[in-house]
C-alpha positions as CSV (number, residue, x, y, z in Angstrom):
1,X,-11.4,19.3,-6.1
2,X,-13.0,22.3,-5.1
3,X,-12.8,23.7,-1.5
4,X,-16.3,23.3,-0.5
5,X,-16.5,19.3,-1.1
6,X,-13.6,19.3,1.1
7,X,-14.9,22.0,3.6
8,X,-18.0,19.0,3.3
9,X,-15.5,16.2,3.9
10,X,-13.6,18.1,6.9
11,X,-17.3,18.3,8.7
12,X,-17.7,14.5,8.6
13,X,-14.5,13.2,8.7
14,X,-13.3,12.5,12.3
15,X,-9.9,13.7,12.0
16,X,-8.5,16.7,13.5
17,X,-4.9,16.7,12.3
18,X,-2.4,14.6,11.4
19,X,1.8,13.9,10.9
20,X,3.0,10.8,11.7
21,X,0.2,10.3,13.6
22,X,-3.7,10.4,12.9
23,X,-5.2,12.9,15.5
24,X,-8.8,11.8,15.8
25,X,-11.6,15.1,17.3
26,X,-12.1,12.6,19.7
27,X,-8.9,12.7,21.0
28,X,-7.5,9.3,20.5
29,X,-4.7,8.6,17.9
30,X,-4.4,6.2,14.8
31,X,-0.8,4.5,13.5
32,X,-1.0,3.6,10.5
33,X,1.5,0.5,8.9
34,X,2.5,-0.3,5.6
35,X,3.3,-4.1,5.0
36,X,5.6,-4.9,2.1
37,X,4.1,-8.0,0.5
38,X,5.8,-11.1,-0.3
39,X,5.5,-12.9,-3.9
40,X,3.6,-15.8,-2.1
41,X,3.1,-17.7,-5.1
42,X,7.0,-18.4,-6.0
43,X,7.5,-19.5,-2.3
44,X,8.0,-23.6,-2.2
45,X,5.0,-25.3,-0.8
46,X,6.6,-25.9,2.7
47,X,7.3,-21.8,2.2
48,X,3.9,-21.3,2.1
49,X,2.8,-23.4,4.4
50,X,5.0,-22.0,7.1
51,X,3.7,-18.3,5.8
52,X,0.2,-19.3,6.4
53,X,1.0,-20.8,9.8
54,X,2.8,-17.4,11.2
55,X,0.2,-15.7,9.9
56,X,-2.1,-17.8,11.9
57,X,-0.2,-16.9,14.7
58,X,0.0,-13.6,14.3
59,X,-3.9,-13.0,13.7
60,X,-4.5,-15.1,17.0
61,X,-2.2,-12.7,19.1
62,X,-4.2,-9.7,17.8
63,X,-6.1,-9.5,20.8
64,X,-6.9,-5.8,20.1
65,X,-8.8,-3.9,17.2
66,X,-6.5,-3.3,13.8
67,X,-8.2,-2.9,10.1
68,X,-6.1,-4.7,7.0
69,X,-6.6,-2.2,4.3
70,X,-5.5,-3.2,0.8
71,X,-5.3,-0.5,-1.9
72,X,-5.3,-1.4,-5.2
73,X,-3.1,0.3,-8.3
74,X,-3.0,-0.5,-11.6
75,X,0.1,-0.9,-12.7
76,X,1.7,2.4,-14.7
77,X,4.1,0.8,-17.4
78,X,4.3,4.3,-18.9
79,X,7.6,5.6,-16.9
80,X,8.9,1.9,-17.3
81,X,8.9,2.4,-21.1
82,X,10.1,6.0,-20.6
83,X,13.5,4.7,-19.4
84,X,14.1,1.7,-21.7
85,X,13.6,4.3,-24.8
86,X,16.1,6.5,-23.1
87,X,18.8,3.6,-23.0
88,X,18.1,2.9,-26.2
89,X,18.3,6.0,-27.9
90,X,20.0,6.5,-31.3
91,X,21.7,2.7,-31.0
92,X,19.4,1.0,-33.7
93,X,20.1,-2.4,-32.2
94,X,18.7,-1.6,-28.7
95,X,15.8,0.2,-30.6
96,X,14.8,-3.0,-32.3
97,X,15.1,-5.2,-28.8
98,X,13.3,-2.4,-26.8
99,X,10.5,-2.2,-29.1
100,X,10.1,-5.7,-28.6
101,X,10.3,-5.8,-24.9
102,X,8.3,-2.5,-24.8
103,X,5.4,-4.6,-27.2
104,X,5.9,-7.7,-24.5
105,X,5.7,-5.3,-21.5
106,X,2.1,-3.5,-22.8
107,X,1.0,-7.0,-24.2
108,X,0.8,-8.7,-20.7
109,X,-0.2,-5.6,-19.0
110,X,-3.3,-5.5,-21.2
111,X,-3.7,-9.6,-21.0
112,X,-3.4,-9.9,-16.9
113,X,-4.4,-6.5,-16.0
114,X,-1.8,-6.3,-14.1
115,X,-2.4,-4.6,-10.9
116,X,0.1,-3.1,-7.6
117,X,-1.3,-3.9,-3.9
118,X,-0.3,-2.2,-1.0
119,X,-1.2,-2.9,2.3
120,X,-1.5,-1.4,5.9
121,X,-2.5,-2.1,9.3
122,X,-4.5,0.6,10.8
123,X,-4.2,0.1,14.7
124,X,-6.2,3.2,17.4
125,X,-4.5,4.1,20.5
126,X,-4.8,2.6,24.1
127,X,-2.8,2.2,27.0
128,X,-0.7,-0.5,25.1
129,X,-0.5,1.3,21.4
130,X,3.4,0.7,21.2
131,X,3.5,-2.5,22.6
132,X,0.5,-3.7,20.5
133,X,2.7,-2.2,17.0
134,X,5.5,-4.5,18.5
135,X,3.4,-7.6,17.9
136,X,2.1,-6.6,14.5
137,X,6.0,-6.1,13.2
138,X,7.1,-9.0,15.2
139,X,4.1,-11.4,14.0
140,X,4.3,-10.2,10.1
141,X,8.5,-10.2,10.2
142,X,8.0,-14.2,11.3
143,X,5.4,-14.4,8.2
144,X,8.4,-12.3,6.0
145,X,7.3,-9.1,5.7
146,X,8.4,-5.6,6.3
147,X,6.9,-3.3,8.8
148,X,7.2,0.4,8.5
149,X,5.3,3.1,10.7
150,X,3.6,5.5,7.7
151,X,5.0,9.2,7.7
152,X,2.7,12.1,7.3
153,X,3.4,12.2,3.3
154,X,2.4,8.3,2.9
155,X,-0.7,9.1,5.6
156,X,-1.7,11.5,3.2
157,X,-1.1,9.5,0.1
158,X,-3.7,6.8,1.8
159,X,-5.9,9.7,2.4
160,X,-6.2,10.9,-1.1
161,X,-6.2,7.6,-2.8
162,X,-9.3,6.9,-0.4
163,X,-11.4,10.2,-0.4
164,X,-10.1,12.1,-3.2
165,X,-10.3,9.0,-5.8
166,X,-14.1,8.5,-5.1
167,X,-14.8,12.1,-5.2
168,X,-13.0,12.9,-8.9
169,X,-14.9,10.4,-10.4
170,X,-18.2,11.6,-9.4
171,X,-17.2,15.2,-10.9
């Protein structure tokens, strides 16, 4: 990217500075939390049903502004296969099973287009910021998630996923 899109970016853009925190020109601050997913779909029906009812819960005690955002990856198999051919290297037999795992591997990849979600709970600042990120982690624990605050590096691995992804591809 060259320095005057971003210079062009920087005059929109409502942030001032950031670390663990989101420093907005307007002076309020953003938290930003990642939620580590659950693999809903192996959870028992009463599971899920439970899920769906904390989560209930938890969206009707949001009675303040958050955003879900959900960024999407697809899946890199590439460092995956990278290991497996280390193991295997110079024992014929582990060759032979690691090509066929390796074959599985890129097979269903292709076939599902198997993709990575993460997700995060953007929340602004107000009088009752930390007791407000209490209920989130609280409310999403109950569902079975994990809660972590972001740090500055994953803040600005969000950033350029968002900006920087939709700006390459128009080069």
């Amino acid at each position: 990217m060259n320095k005057e899109k971003l210079n062009d970016i920087n005059s929109w853009l409502p942030i001032k500075y950031f670390d663990d925190n989101i420093y907005l020109k307007t002076g309020e601050i953003i938290k930003i939390l990642e939620v580590k997913p659950i693999n809903f779909k192996l959870r028992s029906d009463a599971e899920q049903i439970a899920i769906l009812e904390s989560y209930k819960r938890f969206l009707k005690q949001c009675d303040f502004q958050i955003q879900i955002i959900i960024q999407t990856y697809k899946n890199e198999i590439g460092n995956h296969i990278d290991k497996i051919e280390k193991y295997s290297y110079g024992n014929e037999k582990l060759t032979k099973i690691m090509l066929g795992y390796k074959n599985l591997i890129v097979d269903i990849t292709n076939k599902k287009k198997s993709i990575t979600r993460k997700f995060f709970i953007v929340i602004k600042s107000d009088k009752n910021i930390d007791e407000n990120i209490k209920r989130i982690v609280n409310g999403l624990n109950a569902c079975g998630n994990e809660v972590v605050l972001c740090s500055k590096e994953k803040i600005e691995e969000i950033l350029k996923v968002y900006f920087f992804s939709k700006v390459s591809s128009e080069e």
